[in-house]
C-alpha positions as MATLAB code, in Angstrom:
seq = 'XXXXXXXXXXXXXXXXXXXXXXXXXXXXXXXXXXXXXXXXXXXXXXXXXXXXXXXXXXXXXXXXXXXXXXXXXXXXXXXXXXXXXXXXXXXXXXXXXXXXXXXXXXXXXXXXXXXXXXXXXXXXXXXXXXXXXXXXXXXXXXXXXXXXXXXXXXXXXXXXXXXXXXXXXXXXXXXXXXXXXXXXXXXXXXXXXXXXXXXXXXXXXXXXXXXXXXXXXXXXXXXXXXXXXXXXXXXXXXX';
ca = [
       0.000    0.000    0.000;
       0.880    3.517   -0.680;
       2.640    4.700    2.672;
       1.334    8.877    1.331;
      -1.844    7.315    2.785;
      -0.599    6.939    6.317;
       1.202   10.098    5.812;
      -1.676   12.153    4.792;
      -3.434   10.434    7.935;
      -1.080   11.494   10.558;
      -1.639   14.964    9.310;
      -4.766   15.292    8.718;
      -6.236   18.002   10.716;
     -10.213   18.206   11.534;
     -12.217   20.802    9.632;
     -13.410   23.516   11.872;
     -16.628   24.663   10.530;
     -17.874   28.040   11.607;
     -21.122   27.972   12.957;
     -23.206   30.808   13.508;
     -23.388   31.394   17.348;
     -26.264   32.299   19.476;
     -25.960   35.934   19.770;
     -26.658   36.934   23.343;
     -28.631   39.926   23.772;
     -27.490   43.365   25.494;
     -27.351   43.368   29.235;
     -29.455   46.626   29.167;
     -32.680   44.595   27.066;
     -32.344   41.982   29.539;
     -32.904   44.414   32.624;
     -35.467   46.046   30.441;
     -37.167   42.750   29.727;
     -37.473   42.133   33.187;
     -38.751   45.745   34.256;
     -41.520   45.448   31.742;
     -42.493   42.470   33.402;
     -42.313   44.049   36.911;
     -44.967   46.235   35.282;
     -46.966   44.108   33.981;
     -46.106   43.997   30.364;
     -47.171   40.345   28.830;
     -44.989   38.705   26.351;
     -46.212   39.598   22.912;
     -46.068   43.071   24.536;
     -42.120   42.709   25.311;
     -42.115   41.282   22.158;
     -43.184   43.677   20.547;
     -41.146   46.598   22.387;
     -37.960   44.175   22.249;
     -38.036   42.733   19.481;
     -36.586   39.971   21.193;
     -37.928   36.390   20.633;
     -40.175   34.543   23.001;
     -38.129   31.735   24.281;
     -35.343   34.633   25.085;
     -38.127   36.678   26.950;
     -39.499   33.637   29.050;
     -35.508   32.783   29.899;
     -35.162   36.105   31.500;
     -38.898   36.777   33.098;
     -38.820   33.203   34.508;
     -39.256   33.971   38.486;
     -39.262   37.448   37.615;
     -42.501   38.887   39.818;
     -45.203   41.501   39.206;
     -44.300   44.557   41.567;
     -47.846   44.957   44.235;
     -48.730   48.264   42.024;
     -49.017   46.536   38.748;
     -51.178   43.732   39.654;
     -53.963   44.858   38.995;
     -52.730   45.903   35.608;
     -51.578   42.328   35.386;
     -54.593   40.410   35.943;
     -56.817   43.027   33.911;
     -54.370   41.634   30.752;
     -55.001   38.257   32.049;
     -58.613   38.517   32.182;
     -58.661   39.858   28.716;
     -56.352   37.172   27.363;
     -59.055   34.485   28.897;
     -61.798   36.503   26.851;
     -59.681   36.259   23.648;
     -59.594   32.618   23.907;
     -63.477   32.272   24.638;
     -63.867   33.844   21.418;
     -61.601   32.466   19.335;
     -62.975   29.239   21.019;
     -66.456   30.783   20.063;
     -65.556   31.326   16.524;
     -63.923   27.604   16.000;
     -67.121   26.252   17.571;
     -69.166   28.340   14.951;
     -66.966   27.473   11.957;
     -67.133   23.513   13.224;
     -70.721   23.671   13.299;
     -71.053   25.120    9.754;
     -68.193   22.202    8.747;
     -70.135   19.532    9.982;
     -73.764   19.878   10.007;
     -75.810   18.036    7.411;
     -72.943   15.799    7.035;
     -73.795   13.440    3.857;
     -73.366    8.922    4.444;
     -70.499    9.271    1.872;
     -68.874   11.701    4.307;
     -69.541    9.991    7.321;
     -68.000    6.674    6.151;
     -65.060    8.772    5.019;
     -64.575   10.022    8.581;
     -64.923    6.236   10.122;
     -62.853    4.901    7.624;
     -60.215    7.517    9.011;
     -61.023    6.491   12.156;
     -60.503    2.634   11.388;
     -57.012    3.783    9.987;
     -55.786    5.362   13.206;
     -57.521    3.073   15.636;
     -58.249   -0.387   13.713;
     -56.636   -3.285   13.621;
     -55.342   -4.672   10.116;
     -55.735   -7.841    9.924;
     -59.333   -8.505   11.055;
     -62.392   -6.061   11.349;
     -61.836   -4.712   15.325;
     -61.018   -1.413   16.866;
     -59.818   -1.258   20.663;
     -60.208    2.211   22.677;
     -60.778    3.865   26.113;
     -62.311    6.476   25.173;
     -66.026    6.152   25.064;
     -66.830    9.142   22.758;
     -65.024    7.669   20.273;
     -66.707    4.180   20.867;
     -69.894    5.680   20.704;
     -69.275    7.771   17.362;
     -67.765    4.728   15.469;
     -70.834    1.920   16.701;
     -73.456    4.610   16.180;
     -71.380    5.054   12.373;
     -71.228    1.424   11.849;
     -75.135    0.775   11.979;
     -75.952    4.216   10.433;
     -73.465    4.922    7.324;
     -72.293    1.473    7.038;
     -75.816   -0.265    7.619;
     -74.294   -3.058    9.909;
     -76.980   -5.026   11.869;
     -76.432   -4.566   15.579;
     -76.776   -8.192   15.881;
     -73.139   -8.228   14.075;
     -71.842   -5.888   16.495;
     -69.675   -7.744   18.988;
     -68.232   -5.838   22.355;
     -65.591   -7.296   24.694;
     -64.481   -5.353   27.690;
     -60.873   -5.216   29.046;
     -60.625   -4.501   32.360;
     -57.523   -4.560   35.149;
     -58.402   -6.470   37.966;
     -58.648   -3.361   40.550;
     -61.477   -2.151   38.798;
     -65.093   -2.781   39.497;
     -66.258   -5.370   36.568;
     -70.080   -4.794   37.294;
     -69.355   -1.125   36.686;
     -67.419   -1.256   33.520;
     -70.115   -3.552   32.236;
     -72.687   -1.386   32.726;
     -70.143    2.021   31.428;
     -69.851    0.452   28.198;
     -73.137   -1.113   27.740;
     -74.529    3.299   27.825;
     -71.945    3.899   25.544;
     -72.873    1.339   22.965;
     -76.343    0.672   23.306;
     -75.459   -2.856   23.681;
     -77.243   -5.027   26.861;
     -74.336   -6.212   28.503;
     -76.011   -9.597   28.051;
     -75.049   -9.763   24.083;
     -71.031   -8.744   24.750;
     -69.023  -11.175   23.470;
     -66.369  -11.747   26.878;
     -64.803   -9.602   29.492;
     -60.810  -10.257   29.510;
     -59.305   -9.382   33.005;
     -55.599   -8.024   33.044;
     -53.585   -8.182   36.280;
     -52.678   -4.321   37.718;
     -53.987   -1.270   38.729;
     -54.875    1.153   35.923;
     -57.544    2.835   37.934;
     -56.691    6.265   37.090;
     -55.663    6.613   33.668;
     -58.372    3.744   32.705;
     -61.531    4.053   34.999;
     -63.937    1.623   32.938;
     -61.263   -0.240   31.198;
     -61.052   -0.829   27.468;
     -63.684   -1.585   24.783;
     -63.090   -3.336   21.783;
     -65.829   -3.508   18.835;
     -65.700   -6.078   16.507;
     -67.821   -7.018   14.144;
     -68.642  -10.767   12.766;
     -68.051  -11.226    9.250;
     -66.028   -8.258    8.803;
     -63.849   -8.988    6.292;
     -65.609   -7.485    3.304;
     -66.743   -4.219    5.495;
     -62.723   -4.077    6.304;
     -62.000   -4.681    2.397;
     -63.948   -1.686    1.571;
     -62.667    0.425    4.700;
     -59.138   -0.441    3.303;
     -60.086    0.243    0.088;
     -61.974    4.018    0.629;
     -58.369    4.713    2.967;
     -56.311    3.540   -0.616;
     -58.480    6.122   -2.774;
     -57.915    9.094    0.019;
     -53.982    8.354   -0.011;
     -54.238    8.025   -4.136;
     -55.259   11.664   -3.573;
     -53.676   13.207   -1.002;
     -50.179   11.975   -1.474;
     -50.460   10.455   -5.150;
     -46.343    9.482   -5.264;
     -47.304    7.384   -2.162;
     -49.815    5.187   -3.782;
     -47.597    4.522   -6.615;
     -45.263    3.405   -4.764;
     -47.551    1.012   -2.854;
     -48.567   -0.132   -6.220;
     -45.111   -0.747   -7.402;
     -44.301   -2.583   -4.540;
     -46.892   -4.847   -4.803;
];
């Protein structure tokens, strides 16, 4: 071998690329930053006078208090900020409403089919969740938009052992207008999960489900084909 090679090794020297650093701020804007804030001033308001970025300002305000004579200043900008977000709040609510209402079966089954991609499993027709809103929204979708008999609808219940059973029973059985006579089983996991599950786990399934999952599979295929066309291809190509 060469022995330049070892030679240009033993003197290489590392490239030392010049970064752009941080640039710290004046030690004047930072008292001024937090005298504004003594006074009262909110963030977008330093912002604004500063011109100084928000992660910067909440750096230098952090345990930085409001002086006794501008607290009522203070909360007066608070309370406004809290009626700000009620409106906007207000306004999203409004728009939503106009959005959804009079919703068509074709767009319904769209949104469940979405809702099968996120939360369904693949390889048979079953979706698993704790939370009962979204339960409700995808039985009550099944039997409307997708006319499945309720007869076809199966529930099982998972529940951790330090929960009442009789109780989750009974949750689930309001949430999916099922008698808890028809669910299919209740499976019972050892450990606590009271708190972050308090009725446990419901799973819908539905018997037969392999042609309503074809079609769910397919309607998620067409949404892809238009929303991210390279992506389908791909899928195709693979296959």
């Amino acid at each position: 071998m060469d022995r330049s090679y070892f030679t240009q090794i033993d003197n290489y020297v590392p490239v030392r690329y010049n970064l752009p650093m941080s640039k710290r701020i004046p030690e004047e804007t930072i008292n001024e930053i937090r005298t504004l804030r003594q006074q009262g001033w909110s963030m977008p308001e330093i912002r604004s006078h500063t011109n100084v970025g928000y992660g910067t300002i909440f750096r230098y305000i952090k345990g930085t208090s409001i002086l006794p004579e501008y607290e009522k200043v203070w909360f007066g900008k608070r309370g406004g900020s809290r009626k700000r977000k009620q409106k906007k709040e207000i306004e999203a609510k409004t728009e939503a409403k106009l959005i959804v209402n009079n919703l068509s079966i074709k767009e319904k089954m769209l949104f469940l089919a979405a809702l099968y991609w996120g939360e369904g499993s693949k390889g048979y027709f079953g979706l698993i969740n704790s939370d009962p809103e979204l339960i409700s929204v995808f039985v009550k979708g099944l039997i409307g938009s997708f006319q499945v008999q309720k007869e076809s609808i199966k529930i099982s219940v998972r529940v951790y052992d330090d929960l009442n059973k009789q109780e989750c029973l009974k949750f689930w059985s309001n949430i999916t207008a099922i008698p808890v006579k028809d669910f299919a089983n209740m499976e019972i996991i050892k450990g606590k999960e009271k708190g972050k599950l308090p009725f446990g786990m419901c799973r819908v399934r539905v018997s037969k489900g392999g042609d309503l999952l074809k079609l769910i599979k397919a309607i998620n295929k067409e949404v892809i084909s238009i929303f991210s066309p390279r992506s389908s291809m791909d899928r195709t190509g693979a296959s």
